[in-house]
N, C-alpha and C positions, 0 to 999 in steps of 0.2 A: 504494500500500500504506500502510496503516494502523497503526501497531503503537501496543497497548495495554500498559504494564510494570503489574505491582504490586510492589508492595515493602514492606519494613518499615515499620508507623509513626512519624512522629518523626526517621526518619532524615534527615536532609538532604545529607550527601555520596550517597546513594544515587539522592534525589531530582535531584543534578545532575549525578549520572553518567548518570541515562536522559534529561535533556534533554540534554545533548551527543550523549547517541545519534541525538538528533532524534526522539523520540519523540511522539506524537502526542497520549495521555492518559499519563499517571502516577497508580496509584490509590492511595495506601499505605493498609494496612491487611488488602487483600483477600487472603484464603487461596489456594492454588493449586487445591485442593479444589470451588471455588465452581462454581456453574453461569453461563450465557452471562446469563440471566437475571440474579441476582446482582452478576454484573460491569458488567453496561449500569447499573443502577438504582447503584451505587458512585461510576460514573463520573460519572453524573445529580447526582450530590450533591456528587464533589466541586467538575464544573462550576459548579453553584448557589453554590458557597465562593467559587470564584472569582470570579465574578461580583459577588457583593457584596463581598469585599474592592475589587478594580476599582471598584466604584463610590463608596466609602467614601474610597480615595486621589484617584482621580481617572486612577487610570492602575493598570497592573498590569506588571511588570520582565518583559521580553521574552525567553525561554531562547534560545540558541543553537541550530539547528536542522543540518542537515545537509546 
């Protein structure tokens, strides 16, 4: 199982309260409103974020997982 959170933009206790969950994406920003569509293309972007930061440090900080 998979599990996708959104959450508030900005927030970052929010953000490492769904990595302790062991969450699998964290999107913030995305409404609950959104369609599947929507949420994959959010997730696609914020992956692409990551990614380039990762590559920019050289490494990217490993959440806690479950």
């Amino acid at each position: 199982v998979l599990v996708a959170l959104c959450g508030n933009e900005g927030n970052a206790l929010e953000e490492i309260w769904a990595r302790e969950l062991g969450v699998w994406l964290y999107l913030p920003g995305v409404v609950d409103d959104s369609d599947l569509s929507s949420l994959l293309e959010a997730g696609q972007q914020v992956a692409a974020r990551r990614a380039l930061a990762s590559e920019r440090h050289g490494y990217f900080p490993k959440f806690k997982t479950a």
